[in-house]
DOMARPA-913882 format. One record per residue: x, y, z of N, C-alpha, C in turn; residue in three letters. Coordinates in steps of 0.2 Angstrom, whole numbers, plus 5000, padded with zeros to 4 digits. Layout:
REM DOMARPA-913882
XYZXYZXYZALA
...
REM end
This chain:
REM DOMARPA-913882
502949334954502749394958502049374961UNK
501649334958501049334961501049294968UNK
501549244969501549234975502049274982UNK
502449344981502449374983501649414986UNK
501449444981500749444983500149454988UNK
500349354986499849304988500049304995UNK
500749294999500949305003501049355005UNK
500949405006500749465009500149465009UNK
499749465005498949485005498649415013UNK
498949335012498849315019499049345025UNK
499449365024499849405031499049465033UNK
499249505026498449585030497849525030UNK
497849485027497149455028496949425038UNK
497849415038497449395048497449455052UNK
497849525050497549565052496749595052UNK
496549575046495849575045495349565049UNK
495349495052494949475058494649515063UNK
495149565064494949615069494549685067UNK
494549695061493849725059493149685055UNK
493449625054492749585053492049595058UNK
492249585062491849605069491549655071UNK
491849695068491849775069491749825068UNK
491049845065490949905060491149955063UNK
491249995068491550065069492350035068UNK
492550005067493449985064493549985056UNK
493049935056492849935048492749995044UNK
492350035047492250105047492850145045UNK
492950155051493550185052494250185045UNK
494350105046494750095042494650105035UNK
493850105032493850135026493750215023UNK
493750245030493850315028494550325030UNK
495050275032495850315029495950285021UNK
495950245019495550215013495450255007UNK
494950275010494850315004494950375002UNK
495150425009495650465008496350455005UNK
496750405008497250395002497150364997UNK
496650344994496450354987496250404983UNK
495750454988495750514985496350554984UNK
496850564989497550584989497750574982UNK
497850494980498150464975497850444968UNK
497150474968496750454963497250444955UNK
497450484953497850494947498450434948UNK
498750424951499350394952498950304951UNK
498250314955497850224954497850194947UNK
497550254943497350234936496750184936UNK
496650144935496050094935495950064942UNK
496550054944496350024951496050074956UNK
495850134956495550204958494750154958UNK
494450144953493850134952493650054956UNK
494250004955494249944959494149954965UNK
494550004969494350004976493950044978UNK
493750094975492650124977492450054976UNK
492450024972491949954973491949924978UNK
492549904979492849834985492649894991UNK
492649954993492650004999491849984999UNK
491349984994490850014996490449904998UNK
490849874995490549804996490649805002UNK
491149815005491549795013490949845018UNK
490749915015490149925018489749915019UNK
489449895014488749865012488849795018UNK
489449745018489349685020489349725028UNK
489749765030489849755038489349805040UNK
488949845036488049865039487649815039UNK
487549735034487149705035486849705028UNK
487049765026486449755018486749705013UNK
487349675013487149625008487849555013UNK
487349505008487949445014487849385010UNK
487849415001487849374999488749354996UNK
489149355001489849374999490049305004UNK
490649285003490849215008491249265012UNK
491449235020491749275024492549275021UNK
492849225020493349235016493549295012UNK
493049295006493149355001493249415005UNK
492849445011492849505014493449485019UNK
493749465022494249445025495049465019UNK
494949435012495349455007495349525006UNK
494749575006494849625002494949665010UNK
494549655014494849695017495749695021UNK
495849625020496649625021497049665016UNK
496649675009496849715003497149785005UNK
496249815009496249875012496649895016UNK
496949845022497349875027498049875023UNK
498249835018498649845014498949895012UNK
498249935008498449975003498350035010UNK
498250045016498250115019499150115024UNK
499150025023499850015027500550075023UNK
500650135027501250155024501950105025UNK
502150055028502750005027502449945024UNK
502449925018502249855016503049855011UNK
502649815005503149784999503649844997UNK
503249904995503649964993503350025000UNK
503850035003503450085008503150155001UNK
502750195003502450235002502650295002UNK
502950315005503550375004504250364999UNK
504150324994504450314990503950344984UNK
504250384981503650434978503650394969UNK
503250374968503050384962503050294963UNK
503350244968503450164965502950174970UNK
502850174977502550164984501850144981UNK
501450194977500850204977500550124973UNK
501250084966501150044963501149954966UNK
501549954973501249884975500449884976UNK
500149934981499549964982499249934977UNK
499349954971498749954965499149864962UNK
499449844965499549794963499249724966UNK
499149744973498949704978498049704975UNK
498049764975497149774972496949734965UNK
497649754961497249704956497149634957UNK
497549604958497749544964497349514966UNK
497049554971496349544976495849534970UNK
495849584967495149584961495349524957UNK
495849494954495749434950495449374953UNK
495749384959495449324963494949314965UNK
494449374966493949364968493549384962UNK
493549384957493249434952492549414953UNK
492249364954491549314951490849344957UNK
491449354964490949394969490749444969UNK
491649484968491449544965490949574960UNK
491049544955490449564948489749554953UNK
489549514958489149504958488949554964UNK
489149584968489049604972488849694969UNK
489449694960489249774957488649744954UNK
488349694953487449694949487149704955UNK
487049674961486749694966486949764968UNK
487249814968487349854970486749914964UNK
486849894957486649924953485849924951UNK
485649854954485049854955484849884961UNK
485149884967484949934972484749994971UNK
485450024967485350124965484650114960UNK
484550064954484150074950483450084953UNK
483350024960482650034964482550104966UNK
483350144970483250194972482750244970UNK
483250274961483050294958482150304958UNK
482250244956481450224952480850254958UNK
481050204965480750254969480750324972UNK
481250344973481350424972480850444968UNK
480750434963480250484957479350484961UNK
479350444963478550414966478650474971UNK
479250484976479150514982479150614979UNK
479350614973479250684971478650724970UNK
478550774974477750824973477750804965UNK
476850804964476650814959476550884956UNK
476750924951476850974950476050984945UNK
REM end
C-alpha cells in the first residue's frame, strides 16, 4: 500500500511546483485546507493535529520565516495538501465515511517520511511562541 501512496503523493508533489513560487496560491490553498479540515476535524483523529503543523510550516516557509526545511520536504507536504483538498484522488470524497480516510492516509505517509524536519521545524516553532510569550509580558503596562 505504501507504494500506492508513494505514487500518488509524486504525482500532487509536481503539481506542487506551482505554489512553491507563490505565496498568494500557497495561501490560498491552505485556507481550503483548513477548512476541509475543520469540516472533517472528528473524522481525521490524530492526523487533524499533523496537518495544523504541516499548514502552518508551509506558511512559515512561503512567508520567509523559516527555510530551514529542504525544498523537497515543502514540495512533499504540500503535494500532501493539494491531495488532501483534491475531491477525486485514491478514494474520492463524497464517499462518505471512506473519502476522508485516504486523506489521513496520505498525511500520515507524508509525516513518516519526513518525520526528522518536521520535529524540527515544531521545536522551532515552539521556541518562536515561547519568545512571543516571554516578550509580550515586557510590553504590558506596569500596573
Amino acid at each position: 500500500m505504501d507504494n500506492k501512496f508513494e505514487s500518488e503523493q509524486k504525482k500532487y508533489e509536481g503539481r506542487a511546483q506551482k505554489y512553491i513560487d507563490n505565496p498568494k496560491e500557497t495561501e490560498s490553498l491552505l485556507k481550503k485546507a483548513f477548512g476541509k479540515a475543520e469540516s472533517n476535524k472528528g473524522s481525521l483523529g490524530e492526523a487533524w493535529h499533523k496537518l495544523q503543523l504541516l499548514f502552518e510550516m508551509v506558511r512559515s516557509w512561503s512567508k520567509g520565516e523559516y527555510k530551514n526545511v529542504s525544498r523537497g520536504t515543502i514540495l512533499a507536504v504540500i503535494g500532501a495538501i493539494i491531495y488532501f483538498v483534491s475531491p477525486i484522488d485514491l478514494v474520492p470524497d463524497f464517499i462518505v465515511g471512506l473519502g476522508i480516510l485516504d486523506d489521513a492516509a496520505i498525511i500520515a505517509f507524508t509525516w513518516k517520511k519526513l518525520t526528522k524536519e518536521i520535529e524540527e521545524f515544531s521545536v522551532w516553532k515552539n521556541t518562536i511562541e515561547t519568545t512571543e510569550i516571554e516578550t509580550s509580558e515586557y510590553e504590558r503596562p506596569l500596573v
